[in-house]
C-alpha positions in Angstrom: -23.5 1.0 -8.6 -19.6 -0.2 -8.4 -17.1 -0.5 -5.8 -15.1 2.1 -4.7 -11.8 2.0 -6.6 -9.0 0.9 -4.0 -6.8 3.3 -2.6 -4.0 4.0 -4.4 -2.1 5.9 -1.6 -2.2 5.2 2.2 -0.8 7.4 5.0 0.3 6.1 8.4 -1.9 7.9 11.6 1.7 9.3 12.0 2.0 10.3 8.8 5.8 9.1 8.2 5.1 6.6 6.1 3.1 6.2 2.7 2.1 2.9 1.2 1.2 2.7 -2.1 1.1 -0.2 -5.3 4.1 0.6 -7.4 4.6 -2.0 -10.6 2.1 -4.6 -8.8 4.3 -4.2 -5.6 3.5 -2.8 -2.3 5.9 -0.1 -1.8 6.5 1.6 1.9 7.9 5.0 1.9 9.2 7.6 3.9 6.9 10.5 3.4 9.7 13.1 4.3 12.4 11.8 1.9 10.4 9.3 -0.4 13.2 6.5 0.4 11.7 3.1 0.0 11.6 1.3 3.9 9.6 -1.3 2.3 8.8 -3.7 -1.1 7.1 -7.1 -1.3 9.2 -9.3 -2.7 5.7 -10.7 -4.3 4.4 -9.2 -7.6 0.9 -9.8 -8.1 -0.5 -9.8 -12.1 -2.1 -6.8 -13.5 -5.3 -8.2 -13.5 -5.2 -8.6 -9.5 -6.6 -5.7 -7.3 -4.4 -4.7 -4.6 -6.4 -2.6 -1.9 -4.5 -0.8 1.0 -6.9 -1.8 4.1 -5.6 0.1 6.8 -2.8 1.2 8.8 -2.3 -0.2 12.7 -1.2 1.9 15.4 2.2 0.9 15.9 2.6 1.1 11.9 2.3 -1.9 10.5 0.4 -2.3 7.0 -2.9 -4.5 6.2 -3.6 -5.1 2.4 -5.6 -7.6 0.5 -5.0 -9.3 -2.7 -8.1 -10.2 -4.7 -6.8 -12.6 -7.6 
């Protein structure tokens, strides 16, 4: 049995924002207008799995990095 592949998209509770893993980034949107609120500057290799953890209540994004 494998893992479960990581999520590729992750909606706030709120649901006005959307994380996902754009060009090894992690990329915040707006989910109303699909404007960009967020990018990490960091851009991990292609062999790195990026996994979208969770959202907290007051909207801040947890993601790991497995290198």
């Amino acid at each position: 049995m494998t893992a479960p592949a990581p999520e590729t998209v992750l909606k706030s509770a709120s649901g006005t924002l959307t994380a996902g893993v754009e060009d090894q980034h992690v990329v915040i949107r707006n989910s109303a207008t699909g404007e960009i609120v967020f990018a990490s500057k960091k851009a991990w290799q292609p062999e790195d799995r990026i996994s979208l953890v969770e959202w907290s209540k007051d909207e801040k994004l947890f993601y790991q990095v497995e290198s």
